[in-house]
C-alpha positions as CSV (number, residue, x, y, z in Angstrom):
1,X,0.0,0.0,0.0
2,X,1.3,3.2,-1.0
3,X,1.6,6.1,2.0
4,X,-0.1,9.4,0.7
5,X,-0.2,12.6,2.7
6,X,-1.8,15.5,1.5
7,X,-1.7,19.1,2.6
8,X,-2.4,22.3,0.7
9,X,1.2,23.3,-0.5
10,X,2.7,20.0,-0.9
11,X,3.4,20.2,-4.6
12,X,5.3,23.1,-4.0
13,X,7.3,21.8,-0.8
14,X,8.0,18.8,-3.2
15,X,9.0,20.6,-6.3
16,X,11.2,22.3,-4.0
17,X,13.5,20.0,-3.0
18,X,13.7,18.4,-6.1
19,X,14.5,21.6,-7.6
20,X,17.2,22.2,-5.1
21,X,18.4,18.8,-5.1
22,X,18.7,19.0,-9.3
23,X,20.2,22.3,-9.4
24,X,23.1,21.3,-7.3
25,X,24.6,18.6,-9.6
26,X,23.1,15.0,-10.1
27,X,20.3,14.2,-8.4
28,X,16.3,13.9,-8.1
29,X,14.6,16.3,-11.2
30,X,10.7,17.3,-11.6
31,X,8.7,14.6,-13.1
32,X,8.4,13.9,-16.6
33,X,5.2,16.9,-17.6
34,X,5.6,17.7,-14.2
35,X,5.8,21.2,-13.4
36,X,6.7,23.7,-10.4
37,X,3.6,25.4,-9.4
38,X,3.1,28.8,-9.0
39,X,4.0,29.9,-4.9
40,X,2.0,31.9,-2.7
41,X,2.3,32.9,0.6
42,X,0.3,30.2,2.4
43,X,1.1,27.3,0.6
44,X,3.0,26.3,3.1
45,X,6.3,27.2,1.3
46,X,7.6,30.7,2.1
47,X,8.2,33.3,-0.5
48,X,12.2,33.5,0.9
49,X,12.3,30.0,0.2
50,X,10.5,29.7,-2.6
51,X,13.1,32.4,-4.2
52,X,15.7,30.3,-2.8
53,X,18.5,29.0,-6.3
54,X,18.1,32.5,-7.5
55,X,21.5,32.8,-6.1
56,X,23.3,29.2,-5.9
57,X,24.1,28.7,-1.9
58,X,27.8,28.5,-1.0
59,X,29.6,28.3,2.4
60,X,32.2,31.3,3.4
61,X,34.8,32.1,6.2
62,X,34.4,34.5,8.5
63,X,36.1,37.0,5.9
64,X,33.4,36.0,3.3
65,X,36.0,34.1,1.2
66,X,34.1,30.6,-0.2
67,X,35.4,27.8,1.5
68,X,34.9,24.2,0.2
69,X,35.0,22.1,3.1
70,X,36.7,18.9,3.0
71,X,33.7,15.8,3.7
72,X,36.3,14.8,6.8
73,X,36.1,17.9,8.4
74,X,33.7,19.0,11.6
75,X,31.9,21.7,10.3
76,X,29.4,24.1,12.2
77,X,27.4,26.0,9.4
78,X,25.9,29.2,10.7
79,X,22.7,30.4,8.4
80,X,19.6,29.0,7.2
81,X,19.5,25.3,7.1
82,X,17.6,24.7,3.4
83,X,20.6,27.1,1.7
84,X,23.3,25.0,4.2
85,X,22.0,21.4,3.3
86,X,21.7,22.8,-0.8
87,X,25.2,24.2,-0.2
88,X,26.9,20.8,1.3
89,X,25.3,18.6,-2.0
90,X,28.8,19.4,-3.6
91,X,30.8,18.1,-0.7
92,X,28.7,15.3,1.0
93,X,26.0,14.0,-1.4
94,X,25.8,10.4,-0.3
95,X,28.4,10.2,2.1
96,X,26.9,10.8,5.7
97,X,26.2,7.9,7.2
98,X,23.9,9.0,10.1
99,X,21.3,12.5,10.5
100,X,19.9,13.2,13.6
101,X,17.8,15.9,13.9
102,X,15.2,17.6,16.5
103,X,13.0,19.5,14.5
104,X,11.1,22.7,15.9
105,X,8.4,20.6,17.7
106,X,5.4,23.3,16.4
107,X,4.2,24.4,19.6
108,X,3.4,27.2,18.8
109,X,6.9,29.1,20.5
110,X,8.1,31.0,18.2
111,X,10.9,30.4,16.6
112,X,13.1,31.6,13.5
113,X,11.9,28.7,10.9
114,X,8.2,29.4,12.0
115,X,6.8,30.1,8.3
116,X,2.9,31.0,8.2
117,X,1.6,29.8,11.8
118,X,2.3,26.5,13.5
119,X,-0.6,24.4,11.7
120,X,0.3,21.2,9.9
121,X,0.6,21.9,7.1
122,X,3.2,24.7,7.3
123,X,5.3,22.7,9.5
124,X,4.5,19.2,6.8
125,X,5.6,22.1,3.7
126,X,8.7,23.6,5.8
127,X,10.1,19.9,6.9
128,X,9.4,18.5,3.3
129,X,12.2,20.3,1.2
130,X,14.7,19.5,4.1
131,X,14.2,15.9,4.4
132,X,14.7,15.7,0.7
133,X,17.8,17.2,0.6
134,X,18.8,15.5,3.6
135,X,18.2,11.5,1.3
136,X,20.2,13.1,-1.2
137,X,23.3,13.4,1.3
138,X,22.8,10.1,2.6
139,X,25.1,7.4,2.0
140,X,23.6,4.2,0.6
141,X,23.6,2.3,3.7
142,X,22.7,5.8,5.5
143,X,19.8,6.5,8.7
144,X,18.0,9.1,9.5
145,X,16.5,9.7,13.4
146,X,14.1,12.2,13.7
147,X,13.4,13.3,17.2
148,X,10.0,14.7,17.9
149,X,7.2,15.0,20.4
150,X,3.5,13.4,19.5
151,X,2.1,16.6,18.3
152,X,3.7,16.1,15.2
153,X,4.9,12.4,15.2
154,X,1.8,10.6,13.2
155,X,2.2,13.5,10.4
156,X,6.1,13.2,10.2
157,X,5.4,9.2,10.3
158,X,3.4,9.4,7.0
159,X,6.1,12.5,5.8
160,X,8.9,10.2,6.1
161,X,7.5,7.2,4.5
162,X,6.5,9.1,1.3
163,X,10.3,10.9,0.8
164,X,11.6,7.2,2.1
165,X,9.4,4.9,1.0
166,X,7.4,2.7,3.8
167,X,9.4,-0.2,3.3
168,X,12.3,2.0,4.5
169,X,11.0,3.1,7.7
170,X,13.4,0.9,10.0
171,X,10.7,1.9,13.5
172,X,10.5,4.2,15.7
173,X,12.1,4.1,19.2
174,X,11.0,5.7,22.0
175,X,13.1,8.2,24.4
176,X,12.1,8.3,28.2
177,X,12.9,11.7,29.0
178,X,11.4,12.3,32.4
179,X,10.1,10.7,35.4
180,X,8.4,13.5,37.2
181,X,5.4,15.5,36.4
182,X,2.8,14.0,39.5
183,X,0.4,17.1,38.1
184,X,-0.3,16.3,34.9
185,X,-3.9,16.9,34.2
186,X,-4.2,13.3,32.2
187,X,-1.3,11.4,32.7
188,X,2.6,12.2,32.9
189,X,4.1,12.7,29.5
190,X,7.4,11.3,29.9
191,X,9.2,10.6,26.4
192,X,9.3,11.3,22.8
193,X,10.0,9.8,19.7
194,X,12.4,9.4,17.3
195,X,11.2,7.9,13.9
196,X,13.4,6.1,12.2
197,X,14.2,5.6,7.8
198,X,17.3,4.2,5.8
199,X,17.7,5.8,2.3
200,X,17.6,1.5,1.6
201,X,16.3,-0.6,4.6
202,X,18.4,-3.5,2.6
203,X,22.1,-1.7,3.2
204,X,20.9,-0.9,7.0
205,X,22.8,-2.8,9.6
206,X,21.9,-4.2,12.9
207,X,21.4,-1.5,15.3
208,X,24.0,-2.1,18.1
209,X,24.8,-0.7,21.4
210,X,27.4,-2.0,24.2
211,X,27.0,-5.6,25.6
212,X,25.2,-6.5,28.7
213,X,25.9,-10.0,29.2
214,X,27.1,-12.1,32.6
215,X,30.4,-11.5,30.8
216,X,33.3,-9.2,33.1
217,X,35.0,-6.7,32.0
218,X,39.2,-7.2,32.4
219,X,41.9,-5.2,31.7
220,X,44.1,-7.6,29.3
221,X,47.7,-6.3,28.3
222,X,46.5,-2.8,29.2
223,X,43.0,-3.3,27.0
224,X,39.6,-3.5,28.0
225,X,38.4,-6.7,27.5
226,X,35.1,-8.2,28.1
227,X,35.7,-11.9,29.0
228,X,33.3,-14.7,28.4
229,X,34.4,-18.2,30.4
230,X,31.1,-20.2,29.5
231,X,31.2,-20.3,25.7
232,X,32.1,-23.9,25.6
233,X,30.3,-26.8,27.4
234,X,30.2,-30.4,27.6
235,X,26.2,-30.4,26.8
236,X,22.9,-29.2,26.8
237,X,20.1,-28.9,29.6
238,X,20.1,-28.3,33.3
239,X,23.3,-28.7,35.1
240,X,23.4,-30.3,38.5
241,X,23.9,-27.7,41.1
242,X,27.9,-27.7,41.6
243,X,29.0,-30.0,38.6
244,X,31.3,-28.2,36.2
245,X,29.4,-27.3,32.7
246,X,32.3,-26.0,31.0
247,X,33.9,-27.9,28.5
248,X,37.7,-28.1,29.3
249,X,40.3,-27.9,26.1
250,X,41.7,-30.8,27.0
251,X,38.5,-32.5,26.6
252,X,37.5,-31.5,23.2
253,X,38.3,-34.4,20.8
254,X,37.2,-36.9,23.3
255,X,33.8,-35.1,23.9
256,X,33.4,-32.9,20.7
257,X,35.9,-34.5,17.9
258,X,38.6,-33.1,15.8
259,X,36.5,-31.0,14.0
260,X,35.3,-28.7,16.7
261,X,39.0,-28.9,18.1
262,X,40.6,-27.8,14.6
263,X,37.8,-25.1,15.1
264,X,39.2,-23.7,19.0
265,X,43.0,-24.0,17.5
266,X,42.2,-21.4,14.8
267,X,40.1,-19.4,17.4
268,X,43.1,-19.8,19.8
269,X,45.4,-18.3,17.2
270,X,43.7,-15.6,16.3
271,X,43.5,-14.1,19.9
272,X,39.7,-14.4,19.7
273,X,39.8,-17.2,22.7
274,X,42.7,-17.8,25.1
275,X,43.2,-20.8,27.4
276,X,42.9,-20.1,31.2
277,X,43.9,-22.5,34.3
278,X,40.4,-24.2,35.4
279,X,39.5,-26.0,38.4
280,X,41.8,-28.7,40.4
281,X,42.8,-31.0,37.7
282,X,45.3,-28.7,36.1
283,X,43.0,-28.3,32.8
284,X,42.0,-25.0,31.0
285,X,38.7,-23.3,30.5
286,X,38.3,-21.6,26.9
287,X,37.3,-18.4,27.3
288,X,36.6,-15.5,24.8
289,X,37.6,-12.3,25.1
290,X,36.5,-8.9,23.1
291,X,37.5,-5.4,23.0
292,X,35.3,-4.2,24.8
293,X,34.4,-1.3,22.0
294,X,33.6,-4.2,20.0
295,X,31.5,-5.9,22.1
296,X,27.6,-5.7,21.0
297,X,24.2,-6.3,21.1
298,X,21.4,-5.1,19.9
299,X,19.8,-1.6,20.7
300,X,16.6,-1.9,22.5
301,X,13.8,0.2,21.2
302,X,13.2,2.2,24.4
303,X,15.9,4.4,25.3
304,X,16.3,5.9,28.8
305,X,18.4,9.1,29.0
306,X,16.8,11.8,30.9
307,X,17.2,15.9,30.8
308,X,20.5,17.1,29.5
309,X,21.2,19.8,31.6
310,X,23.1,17.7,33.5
311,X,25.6,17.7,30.3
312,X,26.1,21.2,30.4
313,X,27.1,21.7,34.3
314,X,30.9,20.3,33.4
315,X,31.0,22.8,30.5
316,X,30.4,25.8,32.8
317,X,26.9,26.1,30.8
318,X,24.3,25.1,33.2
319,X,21.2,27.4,32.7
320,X,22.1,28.5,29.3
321,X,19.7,26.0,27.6
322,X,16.4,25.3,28.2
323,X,15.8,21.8,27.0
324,X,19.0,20.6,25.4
325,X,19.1,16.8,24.7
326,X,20.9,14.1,26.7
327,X,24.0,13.3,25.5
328,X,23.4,10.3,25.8
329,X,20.6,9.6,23.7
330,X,22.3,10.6,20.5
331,X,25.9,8.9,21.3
332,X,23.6,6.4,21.5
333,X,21.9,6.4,18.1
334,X,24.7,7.6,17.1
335,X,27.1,4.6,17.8
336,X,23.7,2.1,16.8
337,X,24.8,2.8,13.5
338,X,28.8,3.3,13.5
339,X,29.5,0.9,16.2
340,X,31.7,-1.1,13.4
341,X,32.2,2.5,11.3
342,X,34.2,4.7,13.2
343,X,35.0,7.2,10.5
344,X,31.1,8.2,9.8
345,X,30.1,11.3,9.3
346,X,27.0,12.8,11.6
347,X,24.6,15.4,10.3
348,X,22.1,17.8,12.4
349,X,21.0,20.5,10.7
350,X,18.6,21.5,13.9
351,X,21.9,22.0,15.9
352,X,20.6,24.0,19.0
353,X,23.1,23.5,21.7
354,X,25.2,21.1,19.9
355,X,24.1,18.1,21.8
356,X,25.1,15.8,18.4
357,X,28.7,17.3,18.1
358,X,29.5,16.0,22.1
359,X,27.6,12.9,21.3
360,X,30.1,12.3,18.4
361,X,33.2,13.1,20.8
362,X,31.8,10.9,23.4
363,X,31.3,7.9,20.5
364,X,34.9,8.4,19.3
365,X,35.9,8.7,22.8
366,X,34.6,4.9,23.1
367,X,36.5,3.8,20.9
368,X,39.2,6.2,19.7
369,X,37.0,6.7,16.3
370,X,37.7,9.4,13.9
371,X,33.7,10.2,13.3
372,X,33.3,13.5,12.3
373,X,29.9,15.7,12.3
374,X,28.2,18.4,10.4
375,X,26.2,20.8,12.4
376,X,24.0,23.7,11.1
377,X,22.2,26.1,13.3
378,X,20.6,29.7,12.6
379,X,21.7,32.6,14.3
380,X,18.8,33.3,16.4
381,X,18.9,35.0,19.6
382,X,19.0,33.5,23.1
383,X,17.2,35.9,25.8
384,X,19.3,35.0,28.3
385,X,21.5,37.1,30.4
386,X,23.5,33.7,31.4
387,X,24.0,33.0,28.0
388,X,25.5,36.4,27.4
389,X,27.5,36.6,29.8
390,X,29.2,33.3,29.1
391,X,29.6,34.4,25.4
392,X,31.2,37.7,27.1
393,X,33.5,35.8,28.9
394,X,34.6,33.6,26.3
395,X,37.9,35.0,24.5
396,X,36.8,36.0,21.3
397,X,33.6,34.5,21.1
398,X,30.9,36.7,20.0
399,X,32.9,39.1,19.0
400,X,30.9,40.9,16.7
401,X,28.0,38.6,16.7
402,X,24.7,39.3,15.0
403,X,22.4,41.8,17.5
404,X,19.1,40.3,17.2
405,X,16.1,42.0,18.8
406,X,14.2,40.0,21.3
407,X,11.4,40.8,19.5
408,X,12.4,38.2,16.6
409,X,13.9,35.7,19.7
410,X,13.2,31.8,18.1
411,X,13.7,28.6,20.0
412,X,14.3,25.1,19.1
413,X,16.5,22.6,21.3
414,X,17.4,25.5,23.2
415,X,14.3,27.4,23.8
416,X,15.3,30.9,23.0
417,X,12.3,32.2,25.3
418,X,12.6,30.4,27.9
419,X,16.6,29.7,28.2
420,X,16.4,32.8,31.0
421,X,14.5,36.1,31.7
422,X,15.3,38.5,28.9
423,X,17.5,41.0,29.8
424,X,16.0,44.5,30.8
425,X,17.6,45.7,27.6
426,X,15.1,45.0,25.3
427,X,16.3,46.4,22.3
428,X,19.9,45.4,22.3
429,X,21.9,42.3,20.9
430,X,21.9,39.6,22.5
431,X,23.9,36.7,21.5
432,X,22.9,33.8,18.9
433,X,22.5,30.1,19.6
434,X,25.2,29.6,17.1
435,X,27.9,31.1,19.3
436,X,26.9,29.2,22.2
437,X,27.0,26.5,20.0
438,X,30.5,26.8,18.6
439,X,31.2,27.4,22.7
440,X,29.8,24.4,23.8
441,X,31.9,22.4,20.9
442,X,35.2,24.0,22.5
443,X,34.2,22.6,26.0
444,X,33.2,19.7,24.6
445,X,36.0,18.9,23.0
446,X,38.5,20.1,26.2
447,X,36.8,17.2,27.8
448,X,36.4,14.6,25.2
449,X,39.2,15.1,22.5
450,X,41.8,17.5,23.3
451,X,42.9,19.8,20.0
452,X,39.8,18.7,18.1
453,X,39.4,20.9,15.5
454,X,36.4,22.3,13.5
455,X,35.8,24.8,10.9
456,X,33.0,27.2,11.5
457,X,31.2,28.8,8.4
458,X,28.3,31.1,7.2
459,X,25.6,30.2,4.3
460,X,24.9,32.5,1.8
461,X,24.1,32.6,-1.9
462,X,26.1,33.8,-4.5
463,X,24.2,36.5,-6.3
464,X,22.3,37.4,-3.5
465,X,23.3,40.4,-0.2
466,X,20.6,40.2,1.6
């Protein structure tokens, strides 16, 4: 059965992307006959947007020179996201491996990609062009996550299957988030959740996470190893309480014949098992050990990570952000799908607080991985004194950042209005989520991989000043 959505503007949030997606090299073109309807403020698609390949989108320095980025590098993208994910089709079409993103959950807050209102249909027509472009970066064997609350989740279900295709939706998992809230007027709303699509369900692998087993965990020839001592025995069914069940390496021809021996020697050769002194009759137990970074199992569908505030308390930030996400929620998606691909590249182009760029440390940090992500995040304002003065205090950060009125104040992972009490100043700048972003990714990094680099870069469109 085919998924259809429909929603006045969708023609034009699909031509769109396609348009985008066509203009900027190979990829997806309008349908044979098929042409791009005629836009109009309250289709859904706004008239910025809808103007948007006037001017082809292209990244810059801070001194406005172009920069090409190399696909390897960590790159936080400062400007709209629609230009930034058109701009980075040269660079990364099909090669990240892994988007996460928390979209602007259409509550009604405002917020800088807010378009006509926060009905459906805007949010179905501002989300459409961005997932497009987002398949067209995606490696073959490539996942998206997206992260969202229920007012949303059954229209961004029936969104994703149509750019996707059903038969690539891989789930969706479900993130406990909170405990608390004993005054609910229904009941306690306690998680979100995160659909899940490959660009092609078939090249997907397993989703993994770190083994829980009865197995220990040893340091081995200064490695952490987890060590398995019960991977051989004599038989099946119940064991009498206090007889030995292992089988003993001395034992195996007798009880298992050459073959299975033959098959323990090449094991034993390959470090995979090792022979260790069992019991009172001077035999050995075979026991299997594994890095432990290479130890795995498979991801469960509910994930428990509460509030990241906690996150932001060793990076001198507590307070700054509202509602960022747990850290440990997207290291965990993250490594779910790079747990064997260490070089991956990670894309969020809802940045906010720059949860995913920590998560990636943090992942790499597990096991010394060279992943590398791709951030993008508007300039919005945060109306919060905290926030300020941390920029303020920050050598060089902020240093002539974009003075935003409160007025125009958006808020996505961070929650612009509500990240503090605005600052009596009403009419002054205050400074932009993306500088707290690119501060959070210099902590970050202090803590998880000393003298990581990354580029930092604005979106614009050549042709275009405004």
């Amino acid at each position: 059965m085919t998924t259809v959505l429909e929603w006045p503007g969708k023609a034009a949030a699909f031509a769109l992307g396609r348009r985008l997606a066509a203009e900027s090299g190979t990829g997806p073109c309008l349908g044979a006959g098929e042409r791009e309807p005629m836009r109009r403020l309250g289709d859904g698609v706004s008239e910025r947007e809808g103007r948007l390949g006037g001017g082809r989108p292209h990244l810059r320095d801070a001194d406005g020179s172009s920069h090409v980025p190399d696909p390897r590098e960590n790159l936080l993208i400062v400007g709209d996201n629609l230009p930034a994910l058109t701009a980075l089709l040269a660079t990364h079409r099909r090669r990240v491996k892994v988007v996460y993103i928390d979209p602007p959950y259409n509550t009604g807050n405002a917020h800088t990609y807010k378009d006509h209102g926060h009905d459906h249909a805007s949010w179905l027509s501002f989300m459409t062009p961005r997932l497009l472009l987002a398949r067209e970066l995606m490696r073959d064997d490539g996942v998206l996550f997206l992260h969202l609350d229920d007012k949303e989740s059954a229209w961004a279900q029936l969104l994703g299957h149509e750019i996707f295709g059903e038969d690539n939706s891989l789930g969706t998992l479900i993130h406990q988030r909170a405990k608390g809230g004993g005054n609910a007027r229904s009941f306690v709303r306690g998680h979100d959740y995160v659909h899940v699509w490959a660009r092609d369900a078939s090249r997907a692998g397993p989703f993994l996470t770190e083994k829980k087993s009865p197995a220990k965990l040893e340091v081995i020839d200064g490695r952490r190893m987890l060590v398995e001592t019960d991977v051989l025995r004599a038989g099946f069914g119940r064991y009498a309480r206090g007889s030995e069940r292992r089988l003993m390496y001395e034992d195996i021809f007798a009880v298992k014949g050459e073959t299975k021996l033959a098959e323990v020697d090449a094991k034993l050769a390959t470090g995979e098992y090792i022979l260790r002194p069992w019991g009172s009759e001077g035999k050995h137990a075979v026991v299997r050990v594994t890095p432990a970074e290479k130890a795995s199992s498979k991801m469960y569908s509910i994930v428990k990570a509460l509030g990241g505030q906690n996150d932001l308390e060793p990076l001198g930030l507590a307070g700054v952000f509202s509602y960022p996400k747990p850290v440990e929620l997207v290291k965990a998606l993250v490594a779910s799908q790079t747990f064997f691909d260490p070089d991956a590249i990670v894309l969020d182009f809802f940045a906010g607080s720059g949860t995913t760029a920590q998560a990636v440390m943090a992942a790499n940090e597990r096991d010394q991985g060279s992943r590398s992500f791709v951030l993008v995040q508007t300039p919005e304002p945060l109306r919060s004194k905290t926030a300020r003065d941390v920029v303020a205090a920050s050598d060089g950060v902020g240093a002539g950042g974009i003075g935003v009125d409160v007025s125009e104040a958006g808020g996505s992972e961070a929650g612009g209005s509500e990240a503090g009490a605005p600052d009596s100043n009403a009419g002054g700048g205050f400074p932009t989520i993306s500088e707290l972003t690119a501060e959070r990714i210099r902590r970050a990094a202090d803590i998880h991989s000393p003298g990581l680099a990354f580029t930092q870069l604005e979106v614009t469109e050549l042709g275009r000043t405004e």
